[in-house]
C-alpha positions in Angstrom: -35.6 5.5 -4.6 -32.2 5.4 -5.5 -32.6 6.9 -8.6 -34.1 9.7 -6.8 -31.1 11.2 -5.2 -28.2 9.7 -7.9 -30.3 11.0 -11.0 -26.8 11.0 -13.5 -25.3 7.4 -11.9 -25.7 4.4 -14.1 -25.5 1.2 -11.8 -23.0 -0.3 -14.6 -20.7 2.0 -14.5 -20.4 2.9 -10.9 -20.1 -1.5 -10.0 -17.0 -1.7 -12.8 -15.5 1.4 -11.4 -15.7 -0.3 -7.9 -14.4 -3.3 -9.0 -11.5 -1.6 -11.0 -10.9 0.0 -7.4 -10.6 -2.7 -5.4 -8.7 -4.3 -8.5 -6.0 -2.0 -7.8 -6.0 -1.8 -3.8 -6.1 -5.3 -3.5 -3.6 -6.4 -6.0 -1.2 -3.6 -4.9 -1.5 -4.3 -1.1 0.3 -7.6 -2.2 2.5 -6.3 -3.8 3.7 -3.1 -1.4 3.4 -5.5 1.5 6.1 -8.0 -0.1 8.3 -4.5 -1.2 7.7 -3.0 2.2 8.7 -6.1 3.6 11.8 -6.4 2.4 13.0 -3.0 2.6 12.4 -3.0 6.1 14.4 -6.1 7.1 16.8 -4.5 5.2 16.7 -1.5 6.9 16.6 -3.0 10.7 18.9 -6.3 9.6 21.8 -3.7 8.2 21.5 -1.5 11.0 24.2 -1.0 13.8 24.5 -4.0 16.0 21.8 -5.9 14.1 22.4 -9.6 12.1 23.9 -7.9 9.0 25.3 -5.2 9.8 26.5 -2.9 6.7 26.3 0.4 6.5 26.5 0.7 2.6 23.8 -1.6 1.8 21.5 0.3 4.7 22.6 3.4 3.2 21.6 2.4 -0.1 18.3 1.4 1.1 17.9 4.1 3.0 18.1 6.6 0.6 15.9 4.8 -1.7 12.9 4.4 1.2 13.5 7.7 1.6 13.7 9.8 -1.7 10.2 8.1 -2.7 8.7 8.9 0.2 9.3 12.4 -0.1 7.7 12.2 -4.3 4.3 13.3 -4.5 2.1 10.3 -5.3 0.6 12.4 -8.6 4.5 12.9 -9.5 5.3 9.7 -9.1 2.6 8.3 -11.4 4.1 11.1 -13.8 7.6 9.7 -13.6 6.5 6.5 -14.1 5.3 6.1 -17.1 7.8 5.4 -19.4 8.4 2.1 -16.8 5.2 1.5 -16.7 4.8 1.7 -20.6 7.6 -1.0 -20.6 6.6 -3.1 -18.2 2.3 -3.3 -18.4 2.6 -2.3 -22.8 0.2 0.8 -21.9 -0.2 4.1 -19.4 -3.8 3.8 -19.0 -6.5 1.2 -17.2 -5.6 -0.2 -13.4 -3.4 -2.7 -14.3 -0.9 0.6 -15.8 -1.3 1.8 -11.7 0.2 -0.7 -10.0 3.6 -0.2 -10.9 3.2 3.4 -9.1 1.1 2.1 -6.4 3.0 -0.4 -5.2 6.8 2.0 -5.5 4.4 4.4 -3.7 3.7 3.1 -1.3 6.0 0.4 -0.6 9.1 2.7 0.5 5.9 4.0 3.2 4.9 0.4 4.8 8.8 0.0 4.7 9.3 2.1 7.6 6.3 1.1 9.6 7.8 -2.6 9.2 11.6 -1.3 10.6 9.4 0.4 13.4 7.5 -2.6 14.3 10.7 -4.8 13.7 12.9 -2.6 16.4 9.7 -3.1 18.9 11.0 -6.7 19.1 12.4 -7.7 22.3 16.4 -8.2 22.2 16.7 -10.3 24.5 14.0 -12.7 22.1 16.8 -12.3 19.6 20.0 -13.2 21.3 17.9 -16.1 23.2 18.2 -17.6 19.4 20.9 -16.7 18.6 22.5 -18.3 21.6 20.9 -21.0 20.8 22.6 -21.1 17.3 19.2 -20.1 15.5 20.0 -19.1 11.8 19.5 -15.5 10.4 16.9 -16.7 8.3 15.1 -18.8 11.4 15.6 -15.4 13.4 14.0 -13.7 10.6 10.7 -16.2 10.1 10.5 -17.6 13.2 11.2 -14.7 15.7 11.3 -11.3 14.2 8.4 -11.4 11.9 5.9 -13.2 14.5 6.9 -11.0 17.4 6.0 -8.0 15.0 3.3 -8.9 13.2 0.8 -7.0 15.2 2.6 -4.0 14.2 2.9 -5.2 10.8 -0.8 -5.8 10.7 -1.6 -2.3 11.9 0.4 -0.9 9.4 -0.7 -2.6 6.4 -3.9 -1.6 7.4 -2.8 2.1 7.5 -0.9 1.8 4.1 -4.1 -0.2 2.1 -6.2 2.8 3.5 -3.7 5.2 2.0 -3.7 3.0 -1.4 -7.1 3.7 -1.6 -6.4 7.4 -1.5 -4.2 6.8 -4.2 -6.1 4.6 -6.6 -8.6 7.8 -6.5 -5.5 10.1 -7.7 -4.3 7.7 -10.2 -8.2 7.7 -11.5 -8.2 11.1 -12.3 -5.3 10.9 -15.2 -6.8 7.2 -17.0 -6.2 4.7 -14.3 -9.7 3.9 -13.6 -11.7 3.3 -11.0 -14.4 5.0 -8.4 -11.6 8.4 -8.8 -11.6 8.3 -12.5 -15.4 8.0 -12.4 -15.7 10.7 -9.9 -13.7 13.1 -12.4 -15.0 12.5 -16.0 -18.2 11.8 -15.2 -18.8 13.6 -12.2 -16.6 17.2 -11.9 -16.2 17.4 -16.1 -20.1 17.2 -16.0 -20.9 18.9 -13.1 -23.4 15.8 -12.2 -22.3 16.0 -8.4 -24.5 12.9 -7.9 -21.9 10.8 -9.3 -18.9 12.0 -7.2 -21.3 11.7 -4.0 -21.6 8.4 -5.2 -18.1 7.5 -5.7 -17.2 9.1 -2.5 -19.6 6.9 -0.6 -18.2 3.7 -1.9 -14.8 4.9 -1.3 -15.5 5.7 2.6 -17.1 1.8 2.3 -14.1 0.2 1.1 -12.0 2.0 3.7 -14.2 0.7 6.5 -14.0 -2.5 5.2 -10.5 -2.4 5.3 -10.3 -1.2 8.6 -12.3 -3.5 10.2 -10.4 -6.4 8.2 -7.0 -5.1 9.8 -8.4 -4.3 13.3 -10.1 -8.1 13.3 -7.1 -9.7 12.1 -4.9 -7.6 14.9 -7.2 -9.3 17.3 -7.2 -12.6 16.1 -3.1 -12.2 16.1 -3.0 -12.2 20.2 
C-alpha cells in the first residue's frame, strides 16, 4: 500500500536518514541546552544589580549571543568548517553538524534562558540571600527551579528549531531526513521521497512538542 504512493523510497534509506536526524537533534539539544545555559546566567548574573555584576564580562557575552544570532544558520555551517574539520577530523556525516548546531543555536536558547531567569521573583532572591544562601545555592537551588518552566518551554522551541536546522545542514553532506530529501528527492525529481522526508520531519516535531508541553506539566 505504501509502496503505492512512495514508489522511489527505499525503507532502508529513509529509517537511517531518520535515525541520523534524530542523531543530530538529540545530541545537540544537549549540548545547546548546556551552552545556552550558561550564557544566560551569564547574561542575567552580570547584569546591573544582579549577583555578579560586571559589565565587561556581560558585554563580552553579550556581543557573542548576539553576533551569532544574527549569522544565517547555512553561513554558519559555512564558517565552520575549518573548526569542525579540527575538532570532528571531517566536514561531512551528522557527527561534522553538531559543532554548528549546537553554536547555532545555543546563543538562541541563551536568551530565552535570561528571559525566563529575570521572570524570577526578587524578592525569592534576596529572601536567600538574607538568609546567607551562596551564589551558587542561589543559582541551583532558586533561580534555575523557579525558571525551569520557562526553560522547558524554550528548549522545546529551540529542539523544534534544531530540527529545522539538521534539514539545512542535510542539504550540504550532513545527513539525515534533509540530505535525503535533496539528493534523492529534488536532484531526481522523485517528489515521493521529499513527501516522505517531510512527513517524518512534521512527526519528530510533534514528538518533541508533546515531550516539552508534558514535561511543562509535570513541572507544576
Amino acid at each position: 500500500m505504501l509502496k503505492d504512493f512512495f514508489p522511489n523510497v527505499i525503507p532502508e534509506d529513509l529509517w537511517e536518514a531518520t535515525l541520523e536526524t534524530l542523531y543530530m537533534t538529540i545530541i545537540s539539544v544537549i549540548g545547546t541546552l548546556i551552552l545556552g545555559i550558561i550564557l544566560g546566567l551569564l547574561l542575567f548574573l552580570t547584569d546591573r544589580g544582579n549577583l555578579w555584576k560586571n559589565s565587561f564580562i556581560n558585554f563580552l557575552t553579550a556581543t557573542f549571543v548576539n553576533v551569532f544570532r544574527a549569522i544565517p544558520f547555512i553561513i554558519l555551517i559555512l564558517l565552520l568548517f575549518p573548526f569542525t574539520d579540527f575538532l570532528i577530523g571531517t566536514i561531512r556525516g551528522w557527527e561534522a553538524a553538531l559543532p554548528a548546531l549546537i553554536i547555532g543555536a545555543g546563543p538562541f536558547y541563551a536568551r530565552l534562558v535570561e528571559i525566563g531567569l529575570k521572570e524570577v521573583d526578587k524578592g525569592v532572591i534576596e529572601a536567600a540571600k538574607s538568609m546567607g544562601a551562596k551564589s551558587h545555592t542561589i543559582i541551583f537551588k532558586v533561580l534555575l527551579p523557579e525558571s525551569m518552566p520557562a526553560l522547558i518551554s524554550g528548549l522545546t522551541v529551540t529542539g523544534i528549531a534544531l530540527i529545522g536546522y539538521t534539514a539545512i545542514a542535510g542539504v550540504i553532506g550532513a545527513g539525515g531526513l534533509g540530505s535525503l530529501a535533496y539528493l534523492q528527492g529534488f536532484q531526481r525529481r522523485d517528489f515521493d521521497v521529499i513527501l516522505a522526508c517531510t512527513i517524518l520531519i512534521i512527526i519528530i516535531v510533534f514528538i518533541f512538542q508533546f515531550i516539552g508541553g508534558f514535561t511543562i506539566q509535570s513541572d507544576r
